[in-house]
C-alpha positions in Angstrom: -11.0 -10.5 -15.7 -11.6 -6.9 -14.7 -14.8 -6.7 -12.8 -17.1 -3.7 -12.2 -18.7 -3.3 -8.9 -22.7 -2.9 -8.4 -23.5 -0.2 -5.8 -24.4 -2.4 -3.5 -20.6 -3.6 -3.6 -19.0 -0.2 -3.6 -21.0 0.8 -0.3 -18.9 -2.8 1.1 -15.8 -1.5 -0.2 -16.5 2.2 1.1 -16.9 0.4 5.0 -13.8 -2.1 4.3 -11.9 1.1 3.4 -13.1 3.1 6.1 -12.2 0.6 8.5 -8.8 0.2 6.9 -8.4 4.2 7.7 -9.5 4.0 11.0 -7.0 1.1 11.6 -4.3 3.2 10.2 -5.5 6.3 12.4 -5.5 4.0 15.4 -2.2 2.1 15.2 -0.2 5.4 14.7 0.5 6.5 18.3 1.5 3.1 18.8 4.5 3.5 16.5 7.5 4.5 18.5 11.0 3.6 19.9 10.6 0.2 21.9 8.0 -1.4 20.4 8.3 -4.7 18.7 6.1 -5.3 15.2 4.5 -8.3 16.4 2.7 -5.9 19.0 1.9 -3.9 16.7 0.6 -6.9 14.6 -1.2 -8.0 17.6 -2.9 -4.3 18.4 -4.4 -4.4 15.1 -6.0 -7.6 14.7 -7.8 -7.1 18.3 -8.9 -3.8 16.2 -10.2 -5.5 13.4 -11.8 -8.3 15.3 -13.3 -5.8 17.2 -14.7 -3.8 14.4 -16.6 -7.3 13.0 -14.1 -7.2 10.6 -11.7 -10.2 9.1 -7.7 -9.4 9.0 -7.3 -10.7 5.4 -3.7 -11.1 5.3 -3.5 -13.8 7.9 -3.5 -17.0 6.6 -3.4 -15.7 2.8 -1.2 -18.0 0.7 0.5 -19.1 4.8 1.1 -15.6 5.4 1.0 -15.8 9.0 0.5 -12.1 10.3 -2.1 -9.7 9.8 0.1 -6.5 9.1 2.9 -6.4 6.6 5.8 -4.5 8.4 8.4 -3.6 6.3 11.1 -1.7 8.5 14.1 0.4 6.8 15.3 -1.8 3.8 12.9 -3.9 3.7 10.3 -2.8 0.7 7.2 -4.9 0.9 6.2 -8.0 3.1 8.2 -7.9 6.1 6.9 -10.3 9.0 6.0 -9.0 12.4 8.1 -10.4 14.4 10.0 -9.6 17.9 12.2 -7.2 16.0 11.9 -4.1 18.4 11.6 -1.0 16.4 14.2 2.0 17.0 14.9 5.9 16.7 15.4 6.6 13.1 13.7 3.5 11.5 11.0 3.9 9.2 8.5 0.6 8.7 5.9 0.5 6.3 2.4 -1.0 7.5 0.6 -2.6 5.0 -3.0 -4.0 5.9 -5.6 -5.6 4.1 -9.4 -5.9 5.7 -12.1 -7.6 4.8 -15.8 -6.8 5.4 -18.6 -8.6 4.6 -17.0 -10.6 2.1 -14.9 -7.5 0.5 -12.0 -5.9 0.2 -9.8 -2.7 1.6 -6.3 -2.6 1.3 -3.8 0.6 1.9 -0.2 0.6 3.2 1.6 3.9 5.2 5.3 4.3 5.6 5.6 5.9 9.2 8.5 7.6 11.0 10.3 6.3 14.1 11.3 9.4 16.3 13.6 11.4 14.4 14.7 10.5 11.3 17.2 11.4 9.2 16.9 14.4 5.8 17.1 11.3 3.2 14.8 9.0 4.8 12.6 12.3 5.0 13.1 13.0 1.4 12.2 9.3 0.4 9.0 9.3 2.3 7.3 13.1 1.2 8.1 12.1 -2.2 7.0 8.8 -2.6 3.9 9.4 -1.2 3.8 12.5 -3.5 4.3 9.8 -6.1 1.1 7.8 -5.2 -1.1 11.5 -6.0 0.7 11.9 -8.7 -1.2 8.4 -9.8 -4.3 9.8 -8.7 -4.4 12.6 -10.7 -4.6 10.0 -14.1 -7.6 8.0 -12.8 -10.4 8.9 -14.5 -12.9 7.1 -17.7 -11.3 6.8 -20.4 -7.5 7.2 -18.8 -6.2 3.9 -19.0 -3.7 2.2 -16.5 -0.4 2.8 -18.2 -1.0 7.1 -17.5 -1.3 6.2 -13.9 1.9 3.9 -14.2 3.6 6.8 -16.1 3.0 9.3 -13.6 4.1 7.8 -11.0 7.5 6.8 -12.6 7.9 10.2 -14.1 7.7 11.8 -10.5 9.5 9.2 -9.3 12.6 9.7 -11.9 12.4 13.2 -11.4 13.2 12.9 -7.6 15.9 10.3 -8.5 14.5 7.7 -6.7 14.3 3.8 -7.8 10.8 2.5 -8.7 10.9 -1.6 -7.6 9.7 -3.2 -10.7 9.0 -6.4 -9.7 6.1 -5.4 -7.4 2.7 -3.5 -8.5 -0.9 -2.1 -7.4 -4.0 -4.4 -8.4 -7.8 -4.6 -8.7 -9.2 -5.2 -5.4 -12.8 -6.2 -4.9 -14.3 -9.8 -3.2 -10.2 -10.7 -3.5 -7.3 -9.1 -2.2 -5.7 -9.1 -5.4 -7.7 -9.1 -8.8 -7.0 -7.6 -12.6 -5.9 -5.3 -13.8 -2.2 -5.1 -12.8 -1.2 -1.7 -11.7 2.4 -1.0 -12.3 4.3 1.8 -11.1 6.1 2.3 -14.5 5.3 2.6 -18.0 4.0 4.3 -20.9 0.9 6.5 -21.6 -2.6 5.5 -23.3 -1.5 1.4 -22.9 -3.2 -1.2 -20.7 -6.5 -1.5 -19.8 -9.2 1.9 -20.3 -10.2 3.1 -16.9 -14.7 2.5 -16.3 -16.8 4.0 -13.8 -16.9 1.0 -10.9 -13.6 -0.2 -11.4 -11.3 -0.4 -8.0 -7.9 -0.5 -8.2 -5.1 -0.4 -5.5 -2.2 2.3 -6.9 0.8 1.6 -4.6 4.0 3.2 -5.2 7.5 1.3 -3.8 10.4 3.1 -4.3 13.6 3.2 -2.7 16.9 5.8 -2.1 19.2 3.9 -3.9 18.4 1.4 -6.7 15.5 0.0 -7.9 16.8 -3.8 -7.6 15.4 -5.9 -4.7 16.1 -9.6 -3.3 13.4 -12.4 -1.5 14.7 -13.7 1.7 14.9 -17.1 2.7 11.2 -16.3 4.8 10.1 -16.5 1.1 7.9 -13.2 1.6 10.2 -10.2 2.6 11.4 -8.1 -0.4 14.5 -5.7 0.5 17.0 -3.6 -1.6 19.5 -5.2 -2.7 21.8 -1.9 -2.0 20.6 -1.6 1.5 18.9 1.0 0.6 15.5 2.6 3.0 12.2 2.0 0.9 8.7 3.8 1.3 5.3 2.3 0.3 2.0 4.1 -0.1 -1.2 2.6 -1.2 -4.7 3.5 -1.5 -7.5 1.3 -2.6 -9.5 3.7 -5.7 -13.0 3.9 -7.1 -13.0 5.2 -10.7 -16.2 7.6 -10.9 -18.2 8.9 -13.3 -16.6 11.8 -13.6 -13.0 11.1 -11.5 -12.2 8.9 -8.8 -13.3 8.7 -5.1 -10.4 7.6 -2.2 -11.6 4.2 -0.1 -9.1 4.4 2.0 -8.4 8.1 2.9 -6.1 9.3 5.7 -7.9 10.6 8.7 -5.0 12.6 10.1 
């Protein structure tokens, strides 16, 4: 069931965003050559603790981290771990927060030193792909021209859009109705209404769209061996257009 948030609910979701953002904002110096993703896993949750906050990931369905880190090939739901992060890696950190009983949820695909021109290429245009979304959510809209948008752009730029993975409704859960996929066709799916809140997160990859589970049961890669990037924002629809919970600071 798609819900519609009172105000009073939206002004939760504004400061689980925010916080989201400022975790994002915080964490980012902290990405470099040398570090392992469990520190940076660790470094957040003090930051969220801190902030009266609940890390909202840990725990979920035995997930047992508070960050998703997704590092070159790996799309969606990598583990922190003592995997030490290098030069020329990318790694996706995908972060969920809860305040107050709701939701904020937005995932960044970051750069490692110097990178190389293709894993440049993936990242400017996926996350192009994720306001090229934006630009469909308003009343009336409904979620397939989001979904459309983003694989049009996507195509366009030859990348692979992951099918097996999508954007959701976010509210008092991490992951509520509608379904937000990052493919398919104009005026289908469910109308957009003032006081929805959707997450619209792109996954695309350099090579093919096909991906593969490992045996950790929650790491998604490309089956290719291909690099992936990940953007997400958690979305209010408006009156009149749609209002960013989870902007970048930066």
């Amino acid at each position: 069931m798609i819900t519609i948030k009172s105000e009073r609910e939206i002004e939760l979701m504004r400061k689980a965003g925010h916080l989201v953002s400022l975790m994002h904002q915080f964490i980012k110096p902290y990405i470099k050559e040398g570090i392992t993703t469990r520190e940076l896993d660790q470094l957040c949750e003090d930051f969220i603790l801190k902030n009266d906050a609940v890390p909202s990931c840990k725990g979920y369905q035995g997930f047992p981290a508070t960050l998703c880190t997704s590092v070159n090939d790996e799309v969606v739901h990598g583990i922190p771990s003592n995997r030490v992060l290098k030069n020329g890696d990318i790694v996706t950190i995908d972060v969920v927060i809860g305040y107050k009983g709701y939701q904020g949820d937005a995932a960044w695909t970051y750069a490692v030193g110097d990178i190389d021109d293709d894993k440049k290429y993936l990242m400017k245009h996926t996350e192009q792909s994720l306001y090229e979304g934006l630009k469909m959510v308003k009343p009336g809209n409904r979620i397939g021209d989001i979904s459309h948008a983003v694989e049009e752009y996507a195509t366009a730029h030859h990348l692979g859009v992951v099918h097996e993975l999508c954007g959701h409704g976010i509210g008092k859960d991490m992951h509520e109705d509608p379904e937000v996929p990052n493919y398919g066709v104009p005026n289908t799916g469910p109308r957009l209404k003032p006081g929805m809140v959707i997450c619209i997160e792109p996954m695309l990859t350099f090579g093919k769209r096909y991906v593969s589970l490992l045996d950790d049961d929650w790491t998604v890669i490309t089956e290719d061996g291909s690099p992936a990037a990940h953007y997400e924002h958690t979305v209010l629809v408006t009156e009149d257009g749609y209002e960013v919970l989870t902007p970048r600071l930066d």
